[in-house]
C-alpha positions, 0 to 999 in steps of 0.5 A: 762540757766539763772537765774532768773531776778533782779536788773538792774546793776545801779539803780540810774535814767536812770535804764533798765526797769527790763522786759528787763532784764530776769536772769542772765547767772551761768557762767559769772555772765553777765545779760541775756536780751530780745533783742527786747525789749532792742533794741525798749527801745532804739529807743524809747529814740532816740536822747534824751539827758538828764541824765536820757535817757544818762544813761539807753541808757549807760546800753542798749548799755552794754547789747546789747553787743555794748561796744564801743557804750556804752563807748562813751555815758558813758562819755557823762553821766558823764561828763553831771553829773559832769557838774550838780554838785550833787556827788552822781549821777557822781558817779552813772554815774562812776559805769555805765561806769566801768561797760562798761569797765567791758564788753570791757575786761577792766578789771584792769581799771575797778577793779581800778575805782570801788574801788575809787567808793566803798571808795567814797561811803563808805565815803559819807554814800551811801549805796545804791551805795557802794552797787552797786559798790562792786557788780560790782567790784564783777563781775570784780573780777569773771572774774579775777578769783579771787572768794575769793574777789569776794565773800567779795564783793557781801556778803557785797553788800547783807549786805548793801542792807538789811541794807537799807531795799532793795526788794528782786528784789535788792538783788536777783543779788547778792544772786545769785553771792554768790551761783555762786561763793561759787561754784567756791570757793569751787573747 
């Protein structure tokens, strides 16, 4: 059964509309979507290239479970974003494909390029990504098995997003984490 929805994965430019999304799995941590609208989202953006369309079709691709799609696009963003110059959004685009990687079962090379997203962002002052990154690293260690970790990870999302006056749409993926895995932890 799945939770309720939240915030979509990366919400820099290029986020899934939060309709697709419609709550999240208590196993797997994983969003659930509607499919059709996922699917027409992403013939609508067609062959459109720009950062923006770059990025949601990277989450599209993701959630549509066609990783390898996803991966490919993924790079192509964030080379378009290191191209641009603005660290901030290649570093969003890194987020993006760590977490394809997360979905491909790659989950050391994942774990391996959230952390450098987390202290990056932790270095700039970007709360708002080094929010996202812990989530996501978050998720790469619940699919480790490593719940402790994992829980760090998204009760300091949580707190960072309430620092930055975050909706409760924002912070409602991770609040729903921490139940997910304090049940784990307490096993």
């Amino acid at each position: 059964m799945p939770l309720n929805r939240g915030l979509q994965s990366v919400s820099s430019s290029g986020a899934v509309p939060l309709s697709i999304i419609t709550g999240y799995d208590p196993k797997t941590l994983r969003e659930t979507i509607d499919v059709q609208a996922a699917e027409s989202r992403l013939a609508e953006l067609g062959n459109l290239r720009s950062l923006s369309a770059l990025n949601e079709k990277v989450e599209l691709l993701r959630l549509l479970g066609r990783s390898d799609e996803a991966w490919d696009v993924a790079n192509e963003a964030l080379r378009q974003a290191r191209f641009s110059g603005d660290r901030e959004t290649a570093l969003a685009a890194r987020i993006r494909r760590a977490q394809v990687q997360q979905y491909q079962g790659k989950l050391q090379p994942a774990l391996t390029d959230l952390t450098i997203c987390v202290e990056e962002a932790r270095g700039h002052e970007w709360g708002g990504l080094e929010a996202t990154a812990l989530h996501n690293r978050g998720k790469v260690l619940f699919d480790l098995r490593e719940y402790k970790d994992a829980l760090a990870d998204f009760k300091a999302a949580v707190f960072l997003w309430e620092k930055s006056g975050a909706s409760i749409d924002q912070l409602e993926s991770s609040m729903i984490a921490i139940g997910v895995v304090e049940a784990f932890v307490g096993k």
